[in-house]
C-alpha positions as CSV (number, residue, x, y, z in Angstrom):
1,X,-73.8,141.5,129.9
2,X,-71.6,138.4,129.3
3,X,-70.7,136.3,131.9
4,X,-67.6,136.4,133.4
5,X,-66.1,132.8,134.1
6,X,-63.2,133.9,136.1
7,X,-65.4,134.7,138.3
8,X,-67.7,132.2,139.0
9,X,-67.5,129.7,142.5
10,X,-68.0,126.6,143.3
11,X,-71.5,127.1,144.0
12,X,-72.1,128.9,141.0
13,X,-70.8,125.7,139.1
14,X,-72.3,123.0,141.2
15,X,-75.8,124.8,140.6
16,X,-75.5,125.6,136.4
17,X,-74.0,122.4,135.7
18,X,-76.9,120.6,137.4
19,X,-78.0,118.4,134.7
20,X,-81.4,118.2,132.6
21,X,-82.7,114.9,130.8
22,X,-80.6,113.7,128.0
23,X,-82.8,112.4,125.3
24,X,-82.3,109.1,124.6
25,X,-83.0,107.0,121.6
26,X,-82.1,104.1,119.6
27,X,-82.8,105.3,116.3
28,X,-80.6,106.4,113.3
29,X,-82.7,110.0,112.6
30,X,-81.8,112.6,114.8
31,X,-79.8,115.1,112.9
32,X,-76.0,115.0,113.7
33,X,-74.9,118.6,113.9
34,X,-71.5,119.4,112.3
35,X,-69.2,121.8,114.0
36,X,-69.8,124.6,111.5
37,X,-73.4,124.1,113.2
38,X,-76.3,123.3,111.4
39,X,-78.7,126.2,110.6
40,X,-80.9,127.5,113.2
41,X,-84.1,126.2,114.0
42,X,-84.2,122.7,116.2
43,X,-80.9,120.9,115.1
44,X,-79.6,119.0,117.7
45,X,-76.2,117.8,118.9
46,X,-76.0,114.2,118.6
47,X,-74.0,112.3,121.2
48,X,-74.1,108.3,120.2
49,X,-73.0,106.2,123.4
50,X,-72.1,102.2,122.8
51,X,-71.3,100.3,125.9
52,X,-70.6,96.3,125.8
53,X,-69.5,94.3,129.1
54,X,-67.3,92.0,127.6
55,X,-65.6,95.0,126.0
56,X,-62.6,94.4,129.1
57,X,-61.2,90.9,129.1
58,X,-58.9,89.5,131.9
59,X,-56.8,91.9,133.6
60,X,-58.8,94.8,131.8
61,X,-57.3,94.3,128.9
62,X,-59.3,95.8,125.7
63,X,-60.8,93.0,123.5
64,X,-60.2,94.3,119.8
65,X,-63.0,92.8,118.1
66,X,-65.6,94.4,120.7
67,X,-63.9,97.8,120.4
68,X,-63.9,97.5,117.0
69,X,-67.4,96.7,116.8
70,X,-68.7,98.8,119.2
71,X,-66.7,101.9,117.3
72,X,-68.6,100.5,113.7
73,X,-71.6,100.9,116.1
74,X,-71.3,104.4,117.3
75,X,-70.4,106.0,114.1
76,X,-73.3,104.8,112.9
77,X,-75.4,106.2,115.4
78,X,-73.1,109.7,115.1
79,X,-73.5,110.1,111.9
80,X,-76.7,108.8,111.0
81,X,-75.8,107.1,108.1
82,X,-77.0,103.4,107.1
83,X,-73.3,101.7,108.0
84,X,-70.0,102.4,109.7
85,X,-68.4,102.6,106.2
86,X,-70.8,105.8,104.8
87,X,-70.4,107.1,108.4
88,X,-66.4,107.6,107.9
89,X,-67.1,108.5,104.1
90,X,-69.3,111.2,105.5
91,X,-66.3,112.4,107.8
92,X,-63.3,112.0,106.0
93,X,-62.4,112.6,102.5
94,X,-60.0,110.5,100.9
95,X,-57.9,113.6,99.7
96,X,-57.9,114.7,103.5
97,X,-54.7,114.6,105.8
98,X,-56.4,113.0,108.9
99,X,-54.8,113.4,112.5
100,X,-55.2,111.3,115.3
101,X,-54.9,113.6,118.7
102,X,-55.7,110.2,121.9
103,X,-54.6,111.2,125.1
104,X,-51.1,110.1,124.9
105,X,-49.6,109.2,128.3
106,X,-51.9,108.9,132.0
107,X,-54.8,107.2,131.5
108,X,-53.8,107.2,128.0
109,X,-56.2,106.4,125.3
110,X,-56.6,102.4,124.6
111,X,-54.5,101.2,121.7
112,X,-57.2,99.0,120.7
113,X,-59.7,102.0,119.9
114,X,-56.7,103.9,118.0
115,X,-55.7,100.9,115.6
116,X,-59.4,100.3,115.0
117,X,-60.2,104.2,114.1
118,X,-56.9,104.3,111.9
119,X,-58.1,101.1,110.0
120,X,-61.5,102.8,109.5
121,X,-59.9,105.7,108.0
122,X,-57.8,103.8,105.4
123,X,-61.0,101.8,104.8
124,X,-62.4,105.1,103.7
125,X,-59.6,105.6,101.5
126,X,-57.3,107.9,102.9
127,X,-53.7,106.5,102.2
128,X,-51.6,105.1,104.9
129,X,-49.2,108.2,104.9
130,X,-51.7,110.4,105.6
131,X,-52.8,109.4,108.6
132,X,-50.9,110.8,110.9
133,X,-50.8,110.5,115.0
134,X,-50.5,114.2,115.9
135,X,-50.8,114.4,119.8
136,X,-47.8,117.1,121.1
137,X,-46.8,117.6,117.4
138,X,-47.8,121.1,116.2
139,X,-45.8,121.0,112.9
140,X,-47.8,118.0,111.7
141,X,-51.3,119.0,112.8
142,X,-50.8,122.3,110.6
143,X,-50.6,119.9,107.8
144,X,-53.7,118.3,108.7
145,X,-56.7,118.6,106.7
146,X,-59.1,116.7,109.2
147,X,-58.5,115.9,113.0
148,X,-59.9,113.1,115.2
149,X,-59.7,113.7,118.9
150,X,-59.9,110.3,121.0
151,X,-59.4,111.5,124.6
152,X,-60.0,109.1,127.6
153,X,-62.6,110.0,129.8
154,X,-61.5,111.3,133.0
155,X,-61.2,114.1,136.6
156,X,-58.3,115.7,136.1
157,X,-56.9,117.6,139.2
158,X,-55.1,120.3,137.5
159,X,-57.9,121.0,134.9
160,X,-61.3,119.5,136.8
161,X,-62.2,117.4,133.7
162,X,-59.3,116.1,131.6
163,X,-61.3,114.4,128.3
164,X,-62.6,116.5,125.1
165,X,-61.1,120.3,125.8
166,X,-58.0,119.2,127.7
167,X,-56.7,116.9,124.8
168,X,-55.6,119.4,122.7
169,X,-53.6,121.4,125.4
170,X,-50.2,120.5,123.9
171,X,-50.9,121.7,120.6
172,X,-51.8,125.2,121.9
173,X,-49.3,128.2,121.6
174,X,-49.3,128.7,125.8
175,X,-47.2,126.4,128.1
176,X,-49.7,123.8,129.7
177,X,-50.1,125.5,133.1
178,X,-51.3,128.6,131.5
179,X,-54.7,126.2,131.6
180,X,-54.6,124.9,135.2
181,X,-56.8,125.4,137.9
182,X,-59.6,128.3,137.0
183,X,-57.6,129.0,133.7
184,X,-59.2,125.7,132.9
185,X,-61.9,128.0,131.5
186,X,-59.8,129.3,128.6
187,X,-59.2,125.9,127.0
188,X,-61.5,126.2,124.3
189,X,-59.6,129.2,123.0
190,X,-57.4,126.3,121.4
191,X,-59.8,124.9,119.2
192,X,-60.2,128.3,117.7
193,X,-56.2,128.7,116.7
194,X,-55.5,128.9,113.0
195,X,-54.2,125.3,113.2
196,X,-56.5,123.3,114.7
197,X,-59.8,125.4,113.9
198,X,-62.5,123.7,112.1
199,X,-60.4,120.9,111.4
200,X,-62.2,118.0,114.0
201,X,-64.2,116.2,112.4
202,X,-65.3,113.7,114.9
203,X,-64.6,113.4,118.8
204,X,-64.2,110.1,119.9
205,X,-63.9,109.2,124.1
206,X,-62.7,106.1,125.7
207,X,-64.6,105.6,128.3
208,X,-63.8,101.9,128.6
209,X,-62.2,102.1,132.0
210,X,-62.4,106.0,133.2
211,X,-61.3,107.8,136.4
212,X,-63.3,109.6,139.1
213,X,-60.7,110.9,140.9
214,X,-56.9,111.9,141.4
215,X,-56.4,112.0,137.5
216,X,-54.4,112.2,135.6
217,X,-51.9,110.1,137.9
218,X,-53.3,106.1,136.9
219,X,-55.2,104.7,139.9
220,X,-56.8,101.9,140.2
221,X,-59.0,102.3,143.5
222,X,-60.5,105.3,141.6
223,X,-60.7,103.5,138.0
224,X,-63.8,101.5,137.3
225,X,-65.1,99.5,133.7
226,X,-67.2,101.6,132.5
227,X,-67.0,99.3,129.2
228,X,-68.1,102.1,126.8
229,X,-67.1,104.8,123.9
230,X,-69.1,107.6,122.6
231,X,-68.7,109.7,119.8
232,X,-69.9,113.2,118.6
233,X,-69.5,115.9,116.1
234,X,-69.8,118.7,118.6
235,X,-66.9,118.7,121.3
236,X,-68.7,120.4,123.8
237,X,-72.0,118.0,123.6
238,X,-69.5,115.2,124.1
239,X,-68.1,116.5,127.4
240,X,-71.5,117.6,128.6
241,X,-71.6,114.2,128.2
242,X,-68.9,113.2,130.2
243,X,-68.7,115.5,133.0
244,X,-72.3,113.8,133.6
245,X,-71.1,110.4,133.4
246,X,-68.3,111.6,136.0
247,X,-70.5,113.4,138.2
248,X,-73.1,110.9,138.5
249,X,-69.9,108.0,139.2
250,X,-68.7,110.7,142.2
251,X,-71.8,110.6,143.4
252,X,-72.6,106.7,143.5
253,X,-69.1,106.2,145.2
254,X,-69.9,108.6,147.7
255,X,-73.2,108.5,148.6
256,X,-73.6,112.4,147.8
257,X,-72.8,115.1,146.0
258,X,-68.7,115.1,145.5
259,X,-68.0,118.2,143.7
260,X,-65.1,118.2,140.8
261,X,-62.0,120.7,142.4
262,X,-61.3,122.6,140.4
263,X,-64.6,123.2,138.7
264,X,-64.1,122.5,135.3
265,X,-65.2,125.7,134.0
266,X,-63.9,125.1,130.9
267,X,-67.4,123.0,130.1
268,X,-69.7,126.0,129.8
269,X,-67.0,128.3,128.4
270,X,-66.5,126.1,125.4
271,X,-70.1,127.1,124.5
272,X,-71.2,130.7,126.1
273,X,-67.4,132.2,125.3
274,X,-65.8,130.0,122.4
275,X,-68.8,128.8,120.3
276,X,-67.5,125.3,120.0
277,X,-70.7,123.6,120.4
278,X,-73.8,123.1,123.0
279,X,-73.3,122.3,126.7
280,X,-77.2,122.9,126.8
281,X,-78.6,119.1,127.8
282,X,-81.5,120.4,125.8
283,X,-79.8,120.6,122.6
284,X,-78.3,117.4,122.9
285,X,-79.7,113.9,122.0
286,X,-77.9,110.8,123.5
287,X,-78.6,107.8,120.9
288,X,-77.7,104.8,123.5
289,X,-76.9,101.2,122.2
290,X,-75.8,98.1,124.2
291,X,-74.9,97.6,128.2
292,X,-77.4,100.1,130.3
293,X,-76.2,98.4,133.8
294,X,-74.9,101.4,135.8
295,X,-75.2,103.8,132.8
296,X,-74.7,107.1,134.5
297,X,-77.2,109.6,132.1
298,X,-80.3,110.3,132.9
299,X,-83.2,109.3,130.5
């Protein structure tokens, strides 16, 4: 009988989403799996995570040439190619009509990650005028052949987690709010409309300096420099991903268990109800490269 998620509690959550090991590796041969899904058998979801402390500068500002580096870095890893530059070649086509969706306002995605992703996709040859930034704009994102999503990593209060599902929510055909609180759980049902569906190739997540709490509002008693990005071809693996990283910070800052309200049910959903990917730590390898002070996943 399938699971109904409407209907599960707190408890239910705080006990299924109790994380296994992530497997972690530095290597470049772990299968990337796409998200038409590779065929069955023991394909995993690769999520490639690059931290680097010096990533934040004075006043938390983003240091280009370290974002930039790091992101060369990470598609690598993702894609498990022999450079940055096959990596994007792998991922975008030069005929393609590429999208960038970064979260666009609170906590908004760092500028310094979007310039270095759109130079990266003109460096792969897609022309100037068709890279687009799509965020809010459903007319252009039908015209997209490609999409990258480059959410920022963070607890939303509205939607429990507000990174890889959440970022699409404006380009969906229901107002916002239809998503909020346990709703949350239907968000992957916008990655399945006619206009968006199939069409990410890659999801990229700032996690340079993410928030634990009281999202989306900005706050800085509940922000902290995480110094890191990570990348993956399967949306749900990537906020596996994050809902660990946020978890594990909640439960540093407090000394215990600090459960995410409202469960971000949306998490689970994205794989058991919408297909969108694995949320199964099992299926997911974590390729890790760079900073491991305070990394937040468990080896």
């Amino acid at each position: 009988m399938a699971m109904d998620y409407r209907k599960l509690t707190r408890r239910d959550f705080v006990r299924d989403s109790t994380f296994g090991a992530l497997v972690l590796g530095t290597g470049l041969t772990a299968p990337a799996t796409s998200l038409a899904a590779e065929a069955a058998g023991e394909a995993k979801s690769v999520v490639a995570l690059v931290r680097d402390q010096k990533a934040l500068g004075e006043n938390n500002m983003a240091d280009s040439a370290i974002v930039k580096k790091m992101l060369d870095e990470m598609i690598q890893l993702a894609t498990g190619e022999s450079s940055a530059a096959a990596g994007w070649k792998k991922l975008i086509k030069p005929d393609d009509v590429v999208g960038l969706v970064p979260t666009p306002a609170l906590n908004r995605t760092h500028k310094e990650l979007i310039d270095a992703v759109q130079a990266a996709v003109a460096e792969a040859g897609v022309a100037p005028d068709r890279i687009l930034q799509v965020q809010g704009k459903k007319d252009l994102v039908e015209k997209c052949t490609a999409l990258i999503s480059l959410p920022a990593l963070k607890v939303h209060a509205l939607t429990g987690i507000g990174t890889v599902m959440k970022n699409y929510i404006t380009l969906g055909a229901k107002r916002a709010n239809s998503y909020h609180q346990a709703q949350n759980v239907e968000l992957g049902e916008i990655w399945l409309m006619p206009t968006v569906k199939g069409k990410t190739r890659i999801v990229i997540v700032d996690a340079l300096r993410p928030l634990f709490d009281r999202g989306p509002q900005t706050d800085p008693k509940s922000s902290w420099n995480y110094n890191g990005l990570f990348a993956s071809t399967d949306p749900v693996a990537a906020e596996t991903v994050a809902l660990q990283i946020l978890t594990a910070k909640r439960k540093a800052v407090k000394g215990e268990a600090w459960e995410i309200t409202p469960p971000p049910l949306c998490v689970e959903a994205a794989d058991k109800k919408f297909n969108l990917g694995t949320s199964d730590p099992k299926k997911i390898v974590l390729k890790l490269s760079g900073w491991k002070e305070d990394l937040l996943v468990s080896a």
